[in-house]
N, C-alpha and C positions, 0 to 999 in steps of 0.2 A: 504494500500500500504506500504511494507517496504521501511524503513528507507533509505535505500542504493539506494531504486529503485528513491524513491522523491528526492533524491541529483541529480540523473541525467538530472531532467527536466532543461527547459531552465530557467530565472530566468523571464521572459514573464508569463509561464506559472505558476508556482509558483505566481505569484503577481494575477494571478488570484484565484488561490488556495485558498491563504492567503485570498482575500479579499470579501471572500462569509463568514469570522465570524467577516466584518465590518458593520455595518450599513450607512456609506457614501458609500465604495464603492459597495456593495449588490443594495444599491437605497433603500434598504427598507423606509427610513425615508421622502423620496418624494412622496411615496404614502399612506403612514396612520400618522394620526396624532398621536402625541407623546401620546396624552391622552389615544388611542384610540389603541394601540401598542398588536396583541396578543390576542384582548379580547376573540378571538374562542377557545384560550388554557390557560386559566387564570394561573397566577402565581398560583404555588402551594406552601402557606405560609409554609409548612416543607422541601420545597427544596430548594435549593440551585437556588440562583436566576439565571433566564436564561441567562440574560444580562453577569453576571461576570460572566458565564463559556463560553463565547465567547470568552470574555475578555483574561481570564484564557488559552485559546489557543492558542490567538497569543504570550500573556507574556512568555507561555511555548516554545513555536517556536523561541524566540529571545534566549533560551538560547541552543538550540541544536549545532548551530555553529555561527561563523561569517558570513557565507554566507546569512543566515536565518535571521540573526540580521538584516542585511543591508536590508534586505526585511520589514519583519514583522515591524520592531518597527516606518518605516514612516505609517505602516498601524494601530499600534494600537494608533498613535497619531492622526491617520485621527479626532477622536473625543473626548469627556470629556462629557459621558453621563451617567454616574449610578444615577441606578433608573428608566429607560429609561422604558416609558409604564407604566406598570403594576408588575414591576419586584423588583421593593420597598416594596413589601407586603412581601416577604423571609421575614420569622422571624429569618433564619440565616446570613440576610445582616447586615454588619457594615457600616459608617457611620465616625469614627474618622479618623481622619488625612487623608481622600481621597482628600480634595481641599486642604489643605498645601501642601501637597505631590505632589499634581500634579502644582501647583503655583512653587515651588520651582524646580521642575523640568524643567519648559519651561520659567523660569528664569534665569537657569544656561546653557541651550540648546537650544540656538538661532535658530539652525538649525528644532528643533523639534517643539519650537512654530510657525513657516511655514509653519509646516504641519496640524497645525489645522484648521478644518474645519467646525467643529461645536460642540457646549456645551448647557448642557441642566442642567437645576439648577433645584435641586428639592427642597423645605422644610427645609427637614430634615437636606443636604448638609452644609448649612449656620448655625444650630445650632447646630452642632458638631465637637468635636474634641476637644485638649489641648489647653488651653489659649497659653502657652508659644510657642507651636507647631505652632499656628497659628501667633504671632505675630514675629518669625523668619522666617516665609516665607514672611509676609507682608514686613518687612526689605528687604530681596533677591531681593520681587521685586520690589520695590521703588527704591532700588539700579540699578538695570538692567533696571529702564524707568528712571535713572540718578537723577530723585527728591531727590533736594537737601534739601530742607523745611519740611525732614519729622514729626518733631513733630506737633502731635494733629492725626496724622494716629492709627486707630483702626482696630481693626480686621473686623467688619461693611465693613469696605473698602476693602476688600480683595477679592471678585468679579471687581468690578469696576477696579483692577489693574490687574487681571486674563486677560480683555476683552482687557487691552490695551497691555497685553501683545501679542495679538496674530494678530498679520498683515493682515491675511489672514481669519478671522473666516468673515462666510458667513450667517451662520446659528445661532441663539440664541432663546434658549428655552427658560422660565419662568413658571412655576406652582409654584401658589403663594398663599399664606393668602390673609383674607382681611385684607388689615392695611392700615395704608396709608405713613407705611417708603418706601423706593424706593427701591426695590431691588438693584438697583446699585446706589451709592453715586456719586450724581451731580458732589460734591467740590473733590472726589477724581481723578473725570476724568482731572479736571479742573487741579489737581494738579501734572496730569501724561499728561499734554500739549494735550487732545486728544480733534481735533476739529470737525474728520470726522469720521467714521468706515465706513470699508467694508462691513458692513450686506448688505444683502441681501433676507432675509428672518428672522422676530421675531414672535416666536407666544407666547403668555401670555396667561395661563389657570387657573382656578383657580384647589386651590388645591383638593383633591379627597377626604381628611379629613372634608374637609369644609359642612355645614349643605345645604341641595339643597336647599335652597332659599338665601342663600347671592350669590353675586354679585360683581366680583371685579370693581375696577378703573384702566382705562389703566393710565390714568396721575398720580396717586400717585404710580404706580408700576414698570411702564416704561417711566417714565418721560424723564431721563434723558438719556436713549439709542434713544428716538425716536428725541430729540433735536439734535443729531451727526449722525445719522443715514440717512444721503442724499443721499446713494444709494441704501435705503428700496424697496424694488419690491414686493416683498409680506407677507401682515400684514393678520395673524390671528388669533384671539381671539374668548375665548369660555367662556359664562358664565361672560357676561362685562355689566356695567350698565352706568358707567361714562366712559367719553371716556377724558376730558381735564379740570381742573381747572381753567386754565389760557388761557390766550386771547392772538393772538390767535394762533391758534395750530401750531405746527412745521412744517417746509415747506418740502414736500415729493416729489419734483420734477420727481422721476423714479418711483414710483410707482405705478403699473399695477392691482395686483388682492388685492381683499380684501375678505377678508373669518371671519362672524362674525356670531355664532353659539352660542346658548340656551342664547341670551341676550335681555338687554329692554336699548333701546335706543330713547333718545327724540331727537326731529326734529332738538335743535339746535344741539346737539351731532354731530347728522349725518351729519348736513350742515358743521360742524366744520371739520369734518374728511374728507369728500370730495372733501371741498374746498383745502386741501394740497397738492391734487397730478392737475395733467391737461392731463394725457392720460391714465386713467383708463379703461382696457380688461377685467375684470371680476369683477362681484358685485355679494357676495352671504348672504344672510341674513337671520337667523331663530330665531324668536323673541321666548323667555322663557314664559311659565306659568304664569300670576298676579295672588300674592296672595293679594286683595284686599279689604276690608269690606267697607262698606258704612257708616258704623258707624265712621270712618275714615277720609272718604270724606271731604273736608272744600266745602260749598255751593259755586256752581256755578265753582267751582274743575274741573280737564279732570281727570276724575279716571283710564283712560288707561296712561296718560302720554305717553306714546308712536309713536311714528310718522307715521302718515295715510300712503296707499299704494301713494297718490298722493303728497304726501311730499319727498317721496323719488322719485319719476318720476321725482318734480320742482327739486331736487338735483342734479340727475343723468344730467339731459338735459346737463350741464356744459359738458360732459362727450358724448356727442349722435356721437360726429363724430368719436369716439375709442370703444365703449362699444359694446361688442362682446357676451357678455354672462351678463343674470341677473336671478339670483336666489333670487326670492322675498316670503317666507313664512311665512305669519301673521298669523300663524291660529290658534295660543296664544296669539294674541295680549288682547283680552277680548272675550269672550265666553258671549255675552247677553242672557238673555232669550228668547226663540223661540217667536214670535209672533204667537197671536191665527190666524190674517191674513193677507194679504199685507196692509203694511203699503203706501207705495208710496207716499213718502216724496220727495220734494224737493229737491236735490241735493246742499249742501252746499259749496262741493269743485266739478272742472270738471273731469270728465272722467279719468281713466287712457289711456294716447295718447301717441303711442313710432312711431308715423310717422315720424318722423322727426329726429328717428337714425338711422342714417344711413349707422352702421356698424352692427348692432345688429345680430345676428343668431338665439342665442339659449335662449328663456324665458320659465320660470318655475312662475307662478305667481299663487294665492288663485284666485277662480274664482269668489269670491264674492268681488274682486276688482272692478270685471265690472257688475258682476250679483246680485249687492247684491237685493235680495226681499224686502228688508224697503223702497228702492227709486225709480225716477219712471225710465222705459223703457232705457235703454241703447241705444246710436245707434248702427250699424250692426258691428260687430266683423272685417268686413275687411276695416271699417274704421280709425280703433288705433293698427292694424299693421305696421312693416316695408316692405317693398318690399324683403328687403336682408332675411327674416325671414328664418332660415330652421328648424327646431325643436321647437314645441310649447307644454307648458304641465300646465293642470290644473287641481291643488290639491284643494280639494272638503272641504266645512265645511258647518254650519247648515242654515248660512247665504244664502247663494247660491239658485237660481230658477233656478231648472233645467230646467224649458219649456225656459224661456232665454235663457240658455246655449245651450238647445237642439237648439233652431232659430238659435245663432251663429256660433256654428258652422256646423250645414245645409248650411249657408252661403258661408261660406268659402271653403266649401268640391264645392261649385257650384261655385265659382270666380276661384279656383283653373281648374277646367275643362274648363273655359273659359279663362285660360291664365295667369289668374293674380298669383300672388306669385309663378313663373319658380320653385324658388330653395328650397321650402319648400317642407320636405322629409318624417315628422314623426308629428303625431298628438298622444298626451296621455291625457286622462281622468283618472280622481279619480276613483275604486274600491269604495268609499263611496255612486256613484250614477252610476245608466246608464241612458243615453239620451233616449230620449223619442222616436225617430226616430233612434236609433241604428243601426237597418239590414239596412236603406234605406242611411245612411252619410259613414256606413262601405263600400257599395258598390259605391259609389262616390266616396271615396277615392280611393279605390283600381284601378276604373277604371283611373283615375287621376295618377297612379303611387306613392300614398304618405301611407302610411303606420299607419290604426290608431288600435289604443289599451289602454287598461284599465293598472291603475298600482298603488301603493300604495308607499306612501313617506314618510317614519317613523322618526320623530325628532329628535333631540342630545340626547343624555344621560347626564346627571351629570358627571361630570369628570371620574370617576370610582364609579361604583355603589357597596359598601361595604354592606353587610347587617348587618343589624341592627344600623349603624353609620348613611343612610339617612331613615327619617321615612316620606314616603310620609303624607300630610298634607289633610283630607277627605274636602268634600265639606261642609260646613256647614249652616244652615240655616241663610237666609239674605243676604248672602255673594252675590257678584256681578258679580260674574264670576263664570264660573264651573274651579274648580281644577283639574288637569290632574294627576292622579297619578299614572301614568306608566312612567316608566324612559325610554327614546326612545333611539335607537340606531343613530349613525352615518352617515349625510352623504353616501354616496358612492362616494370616490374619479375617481372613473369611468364615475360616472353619465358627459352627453358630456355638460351639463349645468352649469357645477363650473370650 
């Protein structure tokens, strides 16, 4: 469109114009995760990164005129994300002076740090740039949040006074190292009066550099965001092993979803993390790989470490009069060896039983939750439902008896025809097995009005899967687990279960 012809729009539609090369106003960043940004059109390391030539649009657009400026430049400050995705892999991106520059800018432009909406910190962001360049923005803006007591202020700190710069930031990124400095400095918030933030959404990933078996700590890496962060709504983390040092964790009063992906977390972790909020809507969970040897093991050891599916059921319960969606997939929690026959063990813990939520909808659960073959006989499948249930789905592993499975849900496909569970819509099975009785539960359902089918639910990947930088790890002899060495994809932020 000429130049002459786009001056005549309205400035309505221009602001729409402009903000399809934003990523707040597009929405793109509400529906993929940051880690995960792109991966169908991979950055191509000799172009020019994707990110800054959106960027590079709007910058160009504020200088065409003043009318444009007024437009554009509240849209290119919507955010502070380079690197955003997969777009750091440009071997012609730079790196220096991007966060002095932009610290010093919404330091000296009140009006512009308003407008931010969300920042996403990558790595590289934090170790680059001029000493000098960084410690005269740090100055600007210790100045502009009035700290008076600046000596002992480092460059280190210069995040930390970014986040208090900005009123309104809703959204905070993190892909991080493992280490266990904080990305954002406790004593500098403390030192820039900031009791509360706006966030609204943190997620913490680890870096894409990092080897695929480490593991970050949310408490050494977001410690001190998630201590000021009382209007948290929704926390997701990918690739997290620790969740809190210290006792006990910070009080989360508004927050609703939790989204935690390719991690290992131990029961008291999760007790820790659930007990912060009190009206939790969505639980989604995808435990990592153990790489574990037995050699290892100290006797009488839990070599999973990891928290059973009815560890998170006694957690959840806190939770059963809000909890609308749970996404529970263990199917890396340990990979035992097959047994040559039913074992039918005694039942150590009870049952997984969600009767008694009774807000519940949508479960996605391993099906050797309730079918596992090692123990004995399950009771009947429409016994440890909810009533409210509408979408059920069960991803298959080696554990699982299918002739159980097949009983169960036989069951259910006949309580359904007789009344019970009105609003349940959608039944899915694993592609890893089919039931035993298939034509005969498919035609029960169907006549029932509820919808069942087969389908396959692929696990996280690794931050971003570089090759040659992650060398999957083979299975070896001894070892106690099988090793998974396929890097799995994402979620689907579509799926009606997260």
């Amino acid at each position: 469109m000429p130049l002459a012809m786009l001056s005549t729009l309205s400035t309505e539609v221009l602001h729409e114009i402009f903000g399809y090369f934003c990523l707040h106003c597009s929405g793109q960043h509400q529906s993929t995760p940051p880690h995960a940004h792109r991966l169908d059109t991979p950055q191509d390391p000799d172009a020019l990164s994707w990110h800054s030539l959106d960027c590079h649009t709007l910058f160009c657009l504020c200088l065409v005129s003043r009318r444009f400026c007024t437009i554009a430049q509240p849209i290119l400050y919507h955010e502070f994300v380079p690197g955003y995705g997969d777009s750091w892999r440009s071997t012609r991106y730079t790196w220096n002076g991007r966060l002095a520059s932009f610290v010093r800018t919404v330091a000296r432009r009140r009006d512009l740090a308003a407008k931010v909406r969300r920042v996403y910190i990558h790595p590289d962001l934090l170790q680059s740039g001029d000493t000098k360049e960084r410690k005269d923005a740090l100055r600007e803006a210790a100045n502009a949040l009035q700290i008076e007591d600046q000596e002992g202020l480092v460059s280190d700190d210069l995040l930390a006074l970014l986040i208090a710069l900005l009123p309104n930031l809703n959204h905070c990124s993190l892909q991080s190292r493992k280490t266990r400095v904080q990305a954002v400095c406790p004593s500098a918030l403390r030192r820039a009066r900031v009791l509360s933030l706006p966030l609204k959404t943190l997620d913490v990933v680890l870096h894409a550099r990092c080897y695929e078996r480490e593991l970050l700590n949310l408490g050494w890496r977001a410690g001190a965001l998630l201590e000021v962060a009382t209007h948290l709504q929704t926390l997701n983390l990918h690739m997290c092993e620790g969740i809190w040092t210290e006792s006990p964790f910070p009080s989360l009063p508004n927050l609703k979803v939790i989204r935690i992906t390719r991690s290992k977390l131990t029961k008291k972790g999760l007790e820790g993390l659930l007990r912060s909020c009190n009206g939790l809507r969505s639980f989604t969970y995808e435990t990592c790989p153990p790489y574990i040897s037995l050699d290892i093991i100290a006797p009488g050891a839990d070599p999973i470490d990891q928290f059973t599916p009815w560890d998170a059921v006694r957690c959840l319960r806190w939770h059963r009069e809000t909890l609308e969606s749970l996404h529970l997939d263990l199917r890396k929690r340990g990979v035992f060896p097959q047994p040559s026959g039913l074992i039918h063990l005694e039942r150590s813990e009870p049952i997984v039983d969600f009767r008694d939520f009774n807000a519940l909808r949508h479960l996605f659960l391993n099906a050797s939750a309730i079918y596992d073959l090692r123990y004995t006989e399950p009771p009947p499948l429409t016994q440890v439902l909810p009533r409210s249930i509408t979408s059920l789905q069960f991803v298959g592993d080696i554990s699982c008896s299918v002739e159980w499975l097949s009983n169960g849900i036989s069951g259910l496909a006949g309580a359904i025809s007789e009344g019970h569970f009105p609003d349940l819509k959608k039944v899915t099975c694993d592609t890893y097995y089919t039931l035993d009785n298939d034509l005969v539960v498919s035609a029960m359902f169907a006549g029932a009005g509820v919808e069942f089918s087969y389908d396959r639910w692929p696990l996280s990947k690794a931050t971003l899967h570089l090759p040659g930088d992650l060398t999957p790890v083979p299975w070896e002899e001894g070892c106690y687990f099988r090793v998974d060495t396929e890097l799995m994809p994402l979620p689907d932020e579509e799926d009606s279960d997260l």
